[in-house]
N, C-alpha and C positions, 0 to 999 in steps of 0.2 A: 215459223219465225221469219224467215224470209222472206212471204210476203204481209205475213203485216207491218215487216219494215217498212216494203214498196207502198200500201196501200193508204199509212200512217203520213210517208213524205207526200203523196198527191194532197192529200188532205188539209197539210199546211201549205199548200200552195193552190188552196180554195177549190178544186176539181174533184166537180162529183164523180163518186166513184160507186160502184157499183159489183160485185165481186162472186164471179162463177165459177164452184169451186168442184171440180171433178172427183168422182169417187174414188178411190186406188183402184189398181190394177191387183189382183190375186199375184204372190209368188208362180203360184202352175201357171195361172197368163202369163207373166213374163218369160218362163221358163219355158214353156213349149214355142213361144214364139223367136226366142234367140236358139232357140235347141233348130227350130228350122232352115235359120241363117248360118247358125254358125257350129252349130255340133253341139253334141249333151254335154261333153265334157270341157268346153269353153262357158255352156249357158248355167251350167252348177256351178262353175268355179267367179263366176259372176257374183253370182248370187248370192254364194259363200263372201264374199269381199261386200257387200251392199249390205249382208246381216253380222258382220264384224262390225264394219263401220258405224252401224248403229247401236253395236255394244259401248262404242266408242263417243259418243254423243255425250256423255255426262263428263266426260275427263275434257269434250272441245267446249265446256260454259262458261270459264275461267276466258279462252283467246274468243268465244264470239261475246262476252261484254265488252273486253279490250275494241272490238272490229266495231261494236254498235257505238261506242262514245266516241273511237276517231275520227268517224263519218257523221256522229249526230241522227242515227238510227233508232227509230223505238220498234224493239221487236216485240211489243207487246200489242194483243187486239184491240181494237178501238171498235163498242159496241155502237158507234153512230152509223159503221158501215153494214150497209146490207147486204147480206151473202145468201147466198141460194146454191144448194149443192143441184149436178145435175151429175147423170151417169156417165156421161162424155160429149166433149165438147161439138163431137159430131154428132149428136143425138137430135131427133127432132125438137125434143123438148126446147136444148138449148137454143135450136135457130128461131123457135117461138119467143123465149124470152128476152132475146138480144132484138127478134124487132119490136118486142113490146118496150123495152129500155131507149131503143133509137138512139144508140152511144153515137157520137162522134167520132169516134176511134179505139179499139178492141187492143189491148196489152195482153199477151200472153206470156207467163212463168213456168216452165214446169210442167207442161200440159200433153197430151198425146201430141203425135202428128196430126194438123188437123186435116183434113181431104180435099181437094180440089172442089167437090161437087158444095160443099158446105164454103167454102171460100167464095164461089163461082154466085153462092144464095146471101153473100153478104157485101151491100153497098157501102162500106164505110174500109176504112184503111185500116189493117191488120197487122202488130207491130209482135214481133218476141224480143224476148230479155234472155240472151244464151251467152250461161259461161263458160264462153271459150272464145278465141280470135278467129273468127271463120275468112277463108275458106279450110284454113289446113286446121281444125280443130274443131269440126262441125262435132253432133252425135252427144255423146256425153261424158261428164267428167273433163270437159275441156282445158280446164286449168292443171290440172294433174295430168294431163297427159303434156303439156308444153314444160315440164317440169323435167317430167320423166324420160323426156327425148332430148335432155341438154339444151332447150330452146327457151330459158327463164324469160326474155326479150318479150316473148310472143303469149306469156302470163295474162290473161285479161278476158273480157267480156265484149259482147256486141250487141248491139240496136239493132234490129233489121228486119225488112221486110218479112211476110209471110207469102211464100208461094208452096207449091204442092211437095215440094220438097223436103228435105229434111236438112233446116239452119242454109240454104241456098240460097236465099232470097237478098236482093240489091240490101246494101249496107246503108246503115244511116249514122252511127257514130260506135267508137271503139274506145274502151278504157286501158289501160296496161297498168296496176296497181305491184308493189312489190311485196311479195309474201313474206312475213319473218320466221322463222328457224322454226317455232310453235305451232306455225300450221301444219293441215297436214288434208288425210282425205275429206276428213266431218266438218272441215272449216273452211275449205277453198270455198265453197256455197257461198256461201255467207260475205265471204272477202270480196268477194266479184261482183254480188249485188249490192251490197252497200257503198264497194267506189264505184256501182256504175248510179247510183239513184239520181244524181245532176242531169245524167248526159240523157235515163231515163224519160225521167219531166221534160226538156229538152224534147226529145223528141214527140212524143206525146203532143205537147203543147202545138207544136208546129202540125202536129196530126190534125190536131183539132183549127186550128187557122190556115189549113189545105195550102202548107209552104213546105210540105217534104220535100228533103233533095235527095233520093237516096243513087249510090252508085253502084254500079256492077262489081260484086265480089271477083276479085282476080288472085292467081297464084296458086300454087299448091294445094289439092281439096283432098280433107280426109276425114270417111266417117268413123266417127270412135267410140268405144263401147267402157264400161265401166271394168278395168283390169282383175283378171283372175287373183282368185288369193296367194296362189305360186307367186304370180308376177308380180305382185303388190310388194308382198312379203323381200321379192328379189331386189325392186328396186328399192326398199328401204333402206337395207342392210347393206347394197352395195353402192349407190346414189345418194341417200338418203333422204327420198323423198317417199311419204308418207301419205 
């Protein structure tokens, strides 16, 4: 839903879009790979919280209609646009397709980290859609963690460069939208992209007429991971954020 909101607004705003859509990652991928950073018993309690959350998806359709008419969002697919799944955006395949497409400028949603040596094989300027206010909200979940730290101010999303990094990359535009009482974890997504789809095209657009201005991220850098179900749970009942 998220992005065929994104891919829906390009569309009315005439920019061919073109749309490469990654495979998922297996649960045990992601689970061995946080179980190495961060321990078994933080990367199952992840995980546990990521498949609640999406028990939770049918009760957030009611706050993301509300989210898609206040922003003028259509989350639905529009079969004009051409999608091509590929296994990962660092795959050969994909650095095939993208110079057979010869885009102007590369949007990323939601995607792995992409790698330096694949960034390094691409001549065009590489933009992500991350929500959260980086630098202190990089990683993910970012709107819920600025919630969840007494930080509501810093609620929002970012435009910004791609470097080898993860969400580090020079800043190009920032939203702060304010959440109401209804949201919660299945709905921040959705909030954060839909008030950021302006600033989106915005930058994009400017991608595409090689006027980027972007600035170096400064302040506080934090990477953040999707909260354990303990934690979740903790802060609902005691914070009340969801």
């Amino acid at each position: 839903m998220v992005i065929n909101a994104l891919y829906s607004h390009f569309l009315n705003s005439h920019v061919s879009v073109h749309v490469l859509l990654e495979e998922p990652e297996s649960k045990q991928e992601i689970f061995q790979r946080r179980k190495r950073r961060l321990g078994a018993v933080p990367a199952f309690g992840q995980l546990a919280t990521m498949a609640f959350a999406k028990l939770l998806r049918k009760a957030a359709q009611r706050r993301t209609t509300e989210i898609c008419k206040r922003y003028n969002a259509n989350p639905h697919f529009n079969p004009d646009v051409p999608v091509t799944t590929v296994r990962s955006i660092n795959s050969p395949e994909t650095l095939e397709l993208v110079r057979h497409c010869n885009p102007g400028a590369i949007l990323l949603v939601s995607t792995r980290l992409m790698k330096r040596d694949m960034l390094e094989a691409l001549n065009v300027s590489v933009l992500n859609l991350h929500a959260g206010i980086n630098p202190a909200y990089r990683g993910q979940m970012g709107g819920y963690w600025a919630l969840a730290s007494d930080d509501a101010d810093n609620f929002g999303a970012t435009i910004h460069m791609v470097d080898a990094g993860t969400d580090t990359g020079a800043t190009l535009y920032q939203v702060r939208p304010k959440p109401e009482k209804s949201d919660f974890l299945s709905t921040y997504p959705m909030l954060l992209t839909a008030a950021a789809l302006d600033i989106t095209r915005q930058a994009v657009d400017e991608a595409l007429q090689g006027q980027l201005k972007p600035v170096a991220a400064t302040g506080p850098s934090a990477l953040h991971f999707p909260p354990t179900l303990w934690l979740w749970l903790w802060n609902g009942v005691k914070k009340g954020v969801w």
